[in-house]
C-alpha positions as CSV (number, residue, x, y, z in Angstrom):
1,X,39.3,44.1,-48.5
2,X,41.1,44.8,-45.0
3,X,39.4,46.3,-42.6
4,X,39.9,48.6,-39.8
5,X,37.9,49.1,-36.7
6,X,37.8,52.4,-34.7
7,X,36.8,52.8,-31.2
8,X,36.2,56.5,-30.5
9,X,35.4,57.3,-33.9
10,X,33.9,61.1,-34.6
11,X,34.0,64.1,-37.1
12,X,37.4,65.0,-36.2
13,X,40.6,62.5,-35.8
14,X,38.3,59.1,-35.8
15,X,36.6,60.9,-39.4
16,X,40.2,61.6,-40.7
17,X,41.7,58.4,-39.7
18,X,39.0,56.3,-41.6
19,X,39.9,58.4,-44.8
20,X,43.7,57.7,-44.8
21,X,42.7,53.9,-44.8
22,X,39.7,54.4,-46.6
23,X,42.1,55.8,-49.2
24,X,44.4,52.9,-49.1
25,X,41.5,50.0,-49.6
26,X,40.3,49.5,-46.1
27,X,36.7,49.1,-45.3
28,X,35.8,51.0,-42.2
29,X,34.2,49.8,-39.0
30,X,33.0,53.2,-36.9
31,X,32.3,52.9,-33.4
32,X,31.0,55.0,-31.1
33,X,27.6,55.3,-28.8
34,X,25.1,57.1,-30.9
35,X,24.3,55.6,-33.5
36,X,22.8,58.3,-35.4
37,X,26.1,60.5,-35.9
38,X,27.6,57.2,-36.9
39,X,25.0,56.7,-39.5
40,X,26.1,60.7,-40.3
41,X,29.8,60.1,-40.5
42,X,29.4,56.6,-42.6
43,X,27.3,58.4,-45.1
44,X,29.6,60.7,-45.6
45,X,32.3,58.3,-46.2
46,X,30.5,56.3,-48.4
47,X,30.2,59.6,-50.7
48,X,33.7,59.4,-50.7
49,X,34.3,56.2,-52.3
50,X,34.5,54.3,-48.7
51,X,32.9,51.5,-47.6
52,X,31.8,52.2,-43.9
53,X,29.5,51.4,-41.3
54,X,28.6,52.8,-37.9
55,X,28.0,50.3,-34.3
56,X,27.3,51.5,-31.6
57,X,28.7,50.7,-28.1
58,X,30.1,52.4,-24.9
59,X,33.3,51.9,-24.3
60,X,32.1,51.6,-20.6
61,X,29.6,48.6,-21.1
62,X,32.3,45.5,-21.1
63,X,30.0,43.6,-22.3
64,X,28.4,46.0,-25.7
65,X,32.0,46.3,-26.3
66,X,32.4,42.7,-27.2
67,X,29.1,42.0,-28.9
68,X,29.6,45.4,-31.2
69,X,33.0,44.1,-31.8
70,X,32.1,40.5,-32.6
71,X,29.4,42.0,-34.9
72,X,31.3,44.1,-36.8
73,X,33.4,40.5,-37.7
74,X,30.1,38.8,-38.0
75,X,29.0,41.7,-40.3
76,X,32.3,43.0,-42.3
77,X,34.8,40.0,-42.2
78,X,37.9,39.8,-39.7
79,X,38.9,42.9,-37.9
80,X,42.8,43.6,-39.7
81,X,43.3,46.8,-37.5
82,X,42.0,48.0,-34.5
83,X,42.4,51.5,-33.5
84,X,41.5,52.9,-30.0
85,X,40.9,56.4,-29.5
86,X,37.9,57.3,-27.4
87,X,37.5,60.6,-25.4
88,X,34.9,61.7,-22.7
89,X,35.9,65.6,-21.7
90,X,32.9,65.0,-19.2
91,X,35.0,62.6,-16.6
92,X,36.3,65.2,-13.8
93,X,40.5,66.3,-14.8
94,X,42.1,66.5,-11.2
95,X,45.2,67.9,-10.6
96,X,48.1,65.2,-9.1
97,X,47.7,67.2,-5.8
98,X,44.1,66.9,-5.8
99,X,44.2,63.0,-7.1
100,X,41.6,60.8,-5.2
101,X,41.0,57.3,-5.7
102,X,37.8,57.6,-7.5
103,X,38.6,60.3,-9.8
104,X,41.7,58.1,-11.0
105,X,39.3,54.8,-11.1
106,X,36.9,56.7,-13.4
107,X,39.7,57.3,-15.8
108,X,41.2,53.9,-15.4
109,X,37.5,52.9,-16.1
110,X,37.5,54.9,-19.2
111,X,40.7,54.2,-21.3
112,X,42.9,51.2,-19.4
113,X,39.4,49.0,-19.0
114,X,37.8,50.3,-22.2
115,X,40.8,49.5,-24.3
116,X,41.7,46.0,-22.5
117,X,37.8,44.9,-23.6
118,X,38.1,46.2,-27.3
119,X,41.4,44.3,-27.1
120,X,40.5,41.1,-25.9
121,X,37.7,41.1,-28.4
122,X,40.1,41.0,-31.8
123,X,43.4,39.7,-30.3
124,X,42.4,36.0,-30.1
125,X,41.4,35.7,-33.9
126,X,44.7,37.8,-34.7
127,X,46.8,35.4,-33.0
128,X,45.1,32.9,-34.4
129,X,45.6,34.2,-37.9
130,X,49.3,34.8,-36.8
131,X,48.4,38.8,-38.1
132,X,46.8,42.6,-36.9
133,X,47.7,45.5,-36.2
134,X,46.5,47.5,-32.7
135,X,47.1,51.3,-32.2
136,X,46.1,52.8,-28.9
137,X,46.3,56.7,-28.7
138,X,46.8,58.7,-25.4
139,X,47.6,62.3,-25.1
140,X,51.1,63.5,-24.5
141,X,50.7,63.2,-21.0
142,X,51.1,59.8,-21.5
143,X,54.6,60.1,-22.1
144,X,55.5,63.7,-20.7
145,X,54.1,64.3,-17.1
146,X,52.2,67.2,-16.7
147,X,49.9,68.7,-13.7
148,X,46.8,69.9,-15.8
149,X,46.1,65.8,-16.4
150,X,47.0,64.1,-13.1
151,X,44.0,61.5,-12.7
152,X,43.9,61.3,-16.7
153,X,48.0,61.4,-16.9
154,X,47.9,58.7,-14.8
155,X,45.3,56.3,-16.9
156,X,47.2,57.5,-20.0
157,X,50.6,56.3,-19.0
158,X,49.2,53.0,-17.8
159,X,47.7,52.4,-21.0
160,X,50.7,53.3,-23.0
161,X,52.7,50.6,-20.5
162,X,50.1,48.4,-21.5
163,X,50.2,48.2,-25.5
164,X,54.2,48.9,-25.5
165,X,54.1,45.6,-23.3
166,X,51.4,44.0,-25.5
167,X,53.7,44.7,-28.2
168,X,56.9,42.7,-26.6
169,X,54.5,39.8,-25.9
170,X,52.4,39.6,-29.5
171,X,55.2,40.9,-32.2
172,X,56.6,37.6,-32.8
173,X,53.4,35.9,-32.9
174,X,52.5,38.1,-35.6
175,X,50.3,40.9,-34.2
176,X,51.8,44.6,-34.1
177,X,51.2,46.7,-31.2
178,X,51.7,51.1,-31.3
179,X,51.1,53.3,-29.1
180,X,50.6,57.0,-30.8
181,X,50.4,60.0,-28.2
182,X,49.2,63.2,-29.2
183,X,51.0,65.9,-27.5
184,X,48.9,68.9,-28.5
185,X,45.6,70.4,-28.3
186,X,44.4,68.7,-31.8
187,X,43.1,71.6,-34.3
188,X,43.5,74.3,-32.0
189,X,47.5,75.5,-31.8
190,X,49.7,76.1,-34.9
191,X,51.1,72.9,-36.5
192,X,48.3,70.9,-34.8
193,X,45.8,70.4,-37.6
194,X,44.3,66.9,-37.7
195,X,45.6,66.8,-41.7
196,X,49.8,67.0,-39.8
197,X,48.8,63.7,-37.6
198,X,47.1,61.4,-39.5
199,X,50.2,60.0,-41.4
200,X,51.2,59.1,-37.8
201,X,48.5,56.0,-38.4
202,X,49.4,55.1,-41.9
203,X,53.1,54.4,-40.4
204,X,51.7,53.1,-37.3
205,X,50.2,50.2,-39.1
206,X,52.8,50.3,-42.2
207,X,56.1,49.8,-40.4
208,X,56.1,47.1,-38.3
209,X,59.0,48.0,-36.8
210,X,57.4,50.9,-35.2
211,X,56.3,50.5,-31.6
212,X,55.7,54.2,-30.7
213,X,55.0,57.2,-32.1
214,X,54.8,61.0,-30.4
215,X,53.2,64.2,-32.2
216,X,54.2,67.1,-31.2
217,X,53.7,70.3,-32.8
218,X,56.6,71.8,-35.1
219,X,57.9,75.2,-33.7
């Protein structure tokens, strides 16, 4: 059976986006750092018919990223999808005017470092295989500029650069890149329910001529 791997996984998107591949025959990897609601979560996939299992690692320990990672292949077979989605609402928002260098590393930190280690951990074994699929998601900010996000605006768009230019480099050699952005406050305006942006990932991985993919709300 495939498998895909989620970095950021929880109740809400991460929970969703392991049932639309759960759905289609994919075991599920969850990752997160507490163990226990990943225990919660796979349980609750499992009564659904999925095969899923929880590891735990902090997308800020480098190095727990790579072990968890390398144990999930060790435990469920190669990695056929890697999804990266993690969020920390803790890390201080600054405004672009009020940017300093260390609330834009912490950021950085978060998402452009935390993604290039989950990364680096799969992308060598899908080269080799000459196959993968990677999806990174940012918020809208990402792609539109906006002054509530500046530090996080600012790791968001670098990430984005990132995979759309991972893309460019890997496509031919077999491994698909996508960058989804999220542009809306998920579960909490009209149109936004997690149920409208899930199918984003389905494609994401489906259509390999996709590269990016931005949900906004319908009017």
């Amino acid at each position: 059976m495939p498998l895909i791997a989620i970095v950021g996984a929880g109740p809400g998107m991460g929970a969703a986006i392991a049932r639309t591949f759960g759905a289609q025959g994919f075991e599920v990897a969850l990752i997160s750092r507490t163990q226990s609601k990943l225990d919660a979560l796979a349980a609750e996939l499992k009564a659904d018919g999925i095969t899923a299992q929880g590891f735990a690692a902090d997308v800020l320990d480098r190095t727990s990223m790579r072990e968890t990672l390398l144990l999930v292949q060790d435990t469920m077979g190669p990695i056929d999808v890697l999804e990266f989605s993690p969020a920390d609402p803790s890390l201080p928002r600054q405004s672009p005017l009020d940017v300093t260098v260390e609330g834009a590393q912490s950021q950085l930190e978060f998402y452009v470092h935390g993604a290039i280690a989950a990364v680096q951990s799969v992308l060598p074994d899908m080269l080799e295989r000459g196959s993968g699929t990677i999806i990174v998601t940012t918020g809208g900010s990402s792609v539109f500029p906006n002054a509530m996000f500046g530090n996080i605006a600012l790791a968001a768009a670098s990430l984005r650069n990132w995979a759309l230019s991972l893309n460019a480099a890997a496509s031919d050699k077999g491994v698909h890149v996508v960058h989804i952005a999220i542009n809306a406050w998920i579960g909490n305006q009209p149109g936004a329910e997690i149920e409208a942006i899930t199918p984003l990932y389905w494609q994401a991985y489906a259509d390999d001529t996709v590269t990016e993919l931005v949900f906004s709300p319908q009017a």
